[in-house]
C-alpha positions as CSV (number, residue, x, y, z in Angstrom):
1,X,24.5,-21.5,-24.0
2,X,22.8,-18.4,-24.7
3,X,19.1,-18.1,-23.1
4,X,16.3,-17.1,-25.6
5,X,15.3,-13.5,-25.6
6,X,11.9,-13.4,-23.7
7,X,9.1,-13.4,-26.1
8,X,7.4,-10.2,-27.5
9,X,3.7,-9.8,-26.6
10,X,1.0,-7.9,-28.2
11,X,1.5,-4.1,-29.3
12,X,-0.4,-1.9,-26.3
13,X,-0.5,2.2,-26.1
14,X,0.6,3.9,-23.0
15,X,1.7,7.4,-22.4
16,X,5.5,7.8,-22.8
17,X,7.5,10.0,-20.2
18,X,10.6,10.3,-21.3
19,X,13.2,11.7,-18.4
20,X,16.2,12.0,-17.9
21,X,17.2,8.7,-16.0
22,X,17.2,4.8,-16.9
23,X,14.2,3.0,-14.8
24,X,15.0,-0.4,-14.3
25,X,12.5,-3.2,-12.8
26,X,12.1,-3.3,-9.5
27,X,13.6,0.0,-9.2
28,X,12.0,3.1,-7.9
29,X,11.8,6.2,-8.9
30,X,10.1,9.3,-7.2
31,X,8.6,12.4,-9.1
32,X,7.6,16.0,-8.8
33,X,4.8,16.4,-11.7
34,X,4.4,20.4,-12.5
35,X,3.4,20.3,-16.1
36,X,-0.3,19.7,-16.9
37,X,0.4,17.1,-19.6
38,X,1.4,15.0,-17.1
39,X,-0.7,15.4,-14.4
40,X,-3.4,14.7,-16.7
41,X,-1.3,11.5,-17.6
42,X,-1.4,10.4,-13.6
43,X,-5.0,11.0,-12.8
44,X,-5.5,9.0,-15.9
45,X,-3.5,6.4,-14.7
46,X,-4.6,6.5,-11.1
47,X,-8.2,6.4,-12.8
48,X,-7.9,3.4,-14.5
49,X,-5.4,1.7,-12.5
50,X,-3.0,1.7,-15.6
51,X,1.0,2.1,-15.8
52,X,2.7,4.7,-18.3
53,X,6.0,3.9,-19.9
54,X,9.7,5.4,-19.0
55,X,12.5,6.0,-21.3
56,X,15.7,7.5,-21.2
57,X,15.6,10.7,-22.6
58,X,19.0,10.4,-24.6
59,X,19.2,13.7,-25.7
60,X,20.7,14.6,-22.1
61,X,23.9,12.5,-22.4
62,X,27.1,14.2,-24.8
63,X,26.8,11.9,-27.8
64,X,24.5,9.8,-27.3
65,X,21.8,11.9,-30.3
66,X,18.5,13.1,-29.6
67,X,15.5,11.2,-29.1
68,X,14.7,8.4,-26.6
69,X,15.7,4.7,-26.1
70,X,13.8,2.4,-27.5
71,X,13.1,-0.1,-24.8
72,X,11.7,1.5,-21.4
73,X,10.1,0.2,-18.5
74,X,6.7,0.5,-17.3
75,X,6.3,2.6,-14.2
76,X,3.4,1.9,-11.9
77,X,2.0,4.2,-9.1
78,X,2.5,3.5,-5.4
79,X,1.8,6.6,-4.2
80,X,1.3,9.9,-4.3
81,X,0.9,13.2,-2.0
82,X,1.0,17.1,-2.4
83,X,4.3,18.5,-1.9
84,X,5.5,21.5,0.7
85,X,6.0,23.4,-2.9
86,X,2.5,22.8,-3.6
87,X,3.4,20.1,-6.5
88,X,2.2,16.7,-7.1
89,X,4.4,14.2,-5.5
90,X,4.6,10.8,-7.1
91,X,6.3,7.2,-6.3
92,X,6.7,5.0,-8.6
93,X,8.0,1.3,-9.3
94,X,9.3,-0.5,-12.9
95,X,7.9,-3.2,-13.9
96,X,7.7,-4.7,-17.2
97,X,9.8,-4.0,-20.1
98,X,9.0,-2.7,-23.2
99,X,9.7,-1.3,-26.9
100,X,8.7,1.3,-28.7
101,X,7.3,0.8,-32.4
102,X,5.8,4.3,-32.7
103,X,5.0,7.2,-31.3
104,X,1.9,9.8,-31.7
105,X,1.5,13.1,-29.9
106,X,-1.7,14.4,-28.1
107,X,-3.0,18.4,-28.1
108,X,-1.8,18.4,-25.4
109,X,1.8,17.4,-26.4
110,X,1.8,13.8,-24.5
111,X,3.2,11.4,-26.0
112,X,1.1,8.3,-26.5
113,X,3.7,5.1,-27.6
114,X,2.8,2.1,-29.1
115,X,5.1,-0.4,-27.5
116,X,5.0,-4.7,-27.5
117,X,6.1,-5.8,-23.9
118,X,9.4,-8.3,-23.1
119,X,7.8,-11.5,-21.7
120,X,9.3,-12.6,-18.6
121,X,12.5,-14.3,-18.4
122,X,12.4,-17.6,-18.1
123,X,13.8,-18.7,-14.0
124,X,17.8,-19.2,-14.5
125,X,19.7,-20.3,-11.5
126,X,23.0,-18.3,-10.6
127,X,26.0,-19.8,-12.0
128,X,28.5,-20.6,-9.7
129,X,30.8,-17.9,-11.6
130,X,28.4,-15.2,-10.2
131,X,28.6,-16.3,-6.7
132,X,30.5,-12.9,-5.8
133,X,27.4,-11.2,-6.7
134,X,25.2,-12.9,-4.5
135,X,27.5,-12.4,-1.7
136,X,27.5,-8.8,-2.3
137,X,23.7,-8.4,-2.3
138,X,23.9,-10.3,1.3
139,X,26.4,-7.8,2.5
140,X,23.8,-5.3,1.6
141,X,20.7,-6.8,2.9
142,X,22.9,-6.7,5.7
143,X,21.7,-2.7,5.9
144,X,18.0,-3.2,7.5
145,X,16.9,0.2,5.3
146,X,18.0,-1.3,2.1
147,X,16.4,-4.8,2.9
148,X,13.4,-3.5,3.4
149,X,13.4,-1.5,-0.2
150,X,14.8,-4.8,-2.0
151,X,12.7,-7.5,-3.4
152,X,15.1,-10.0,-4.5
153,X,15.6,-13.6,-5.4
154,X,19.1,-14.5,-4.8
155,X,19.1,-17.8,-6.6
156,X,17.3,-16.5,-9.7
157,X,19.8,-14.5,-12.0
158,X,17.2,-12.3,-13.0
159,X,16.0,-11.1,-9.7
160,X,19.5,-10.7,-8.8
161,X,20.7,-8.7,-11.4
162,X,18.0,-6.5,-11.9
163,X,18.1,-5.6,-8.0
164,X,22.2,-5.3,-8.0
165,X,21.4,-2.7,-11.3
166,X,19.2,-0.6,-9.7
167,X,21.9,-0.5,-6.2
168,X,25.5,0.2,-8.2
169,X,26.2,4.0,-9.1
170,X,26.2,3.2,-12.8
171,X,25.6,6.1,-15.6
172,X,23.0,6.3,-18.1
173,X,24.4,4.1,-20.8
174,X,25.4,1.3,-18.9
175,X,22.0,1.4,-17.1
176,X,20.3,1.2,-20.5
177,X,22.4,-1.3,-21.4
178,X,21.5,-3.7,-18.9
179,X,17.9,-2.9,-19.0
180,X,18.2,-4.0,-23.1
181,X,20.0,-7.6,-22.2
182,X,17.1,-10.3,-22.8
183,X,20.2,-12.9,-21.3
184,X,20.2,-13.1,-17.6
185,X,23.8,-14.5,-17.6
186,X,25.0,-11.9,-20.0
187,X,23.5,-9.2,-17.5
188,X,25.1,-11.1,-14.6
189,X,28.2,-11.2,-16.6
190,X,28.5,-7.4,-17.1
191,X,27.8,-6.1,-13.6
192,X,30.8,-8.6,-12.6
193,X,33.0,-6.0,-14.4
194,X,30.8,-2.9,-13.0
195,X,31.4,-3.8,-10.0
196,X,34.8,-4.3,-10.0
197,X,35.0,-1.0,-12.0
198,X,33.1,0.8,-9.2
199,X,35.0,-0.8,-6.1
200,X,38.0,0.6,-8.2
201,X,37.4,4.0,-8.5
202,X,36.4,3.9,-4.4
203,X,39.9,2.6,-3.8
204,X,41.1,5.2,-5.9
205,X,39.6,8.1,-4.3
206,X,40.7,6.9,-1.3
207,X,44.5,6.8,-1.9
């Protein structure tokens, strides 16, 4: 049986950045700000303890058309520092999902989005079918560096897939395609065959 997409909440505005990589929850993602726009962006966001909203800039991938996605994930601010280049140094984590209804530029040309943010998931236990997942995310808590990064449930098939996503080498599309599955099954289901497509082209470089 199909789980029920997560419920939609109330439209919000945040600032938009939209780069040129696919931010999942949980995930990371570390930034050098240089343009003004967006350093304006953090110290409002460190200022009033607010997130601002990632999308995939799809303009970067060969036919993918211009524009952004339409669902993105809200990045929060751990951290930040000056860097040896003199720029602003960011870290940042995903956490709630989101789409994008409409967009309105500032002067300034930042983009301000008007987005309604994914509920959460509703707790699904991992299907015995996925057990090979959950034995590959134990091989790599296994690594004390990567434990330490990973915040993972690996009974709940949300927590587990969104933590596999943001580990496997996967391109832009497919990363944006997982981040738009409201199914945690169906997500489960496809990084079965990413996986196996990964540990396939290892074995083939190797040989």
């Amino acid at each position: 049986m199909t789980a029920a997409a997560p419920p939609m909440t109330d439209t919000d505005a945040i600032p938009l950045f939209p780069l040129n990589v696919v931010l999942l929850p949980g995930g990371r993602l570390p930034l050098r700000i240089f343009e003004s726009r967006y350093i304006d962006m953090v110290r409002e966001c460190l200022r009033q303890d607010t997130g601002f909203g990632v999308v995939w800039r799809m303009d970067t991938e060969p036919g993918a058309g211009g524009g952004h996605a339409a669902v993105g994930t809200e990045a929060r601010i751990r951290d930040f520092t000056t860097l040896e280049d003199g720029l602003l140094g960011i870290e940042c984590a995903g956490c709630r999902r989101f789409r994008v209804r409409a967009t309105r530029a500032r002067d300034n040309g930042l983009l301000i989005a008007e987005v309604s943010w994914f509920g959460e998931e509703a707790a699904t236990s991992v299907s015995p079918r996925h057990g090979a997942l959950q034995s590959l995310m134990r091989q790599v808590m296994q690594n004390r560096e990567l434990a330490e990064r990973i915040d993972v449930d690996l009974d709940d098939a949300t927590s587990l897939g969104f933590a596999l996503a943001n580990l496997l080498p996967l391109d832009l599309p497919r990363s944006q395609q997982l981040l738009e599955m409201m199914d945690p099954a169906e997500r489960l289901d496809a990084l079965v065959s990413m996986v196996e497509e990964v540990a396939a082209r290892q074995s083939n470089s190797e040989t």
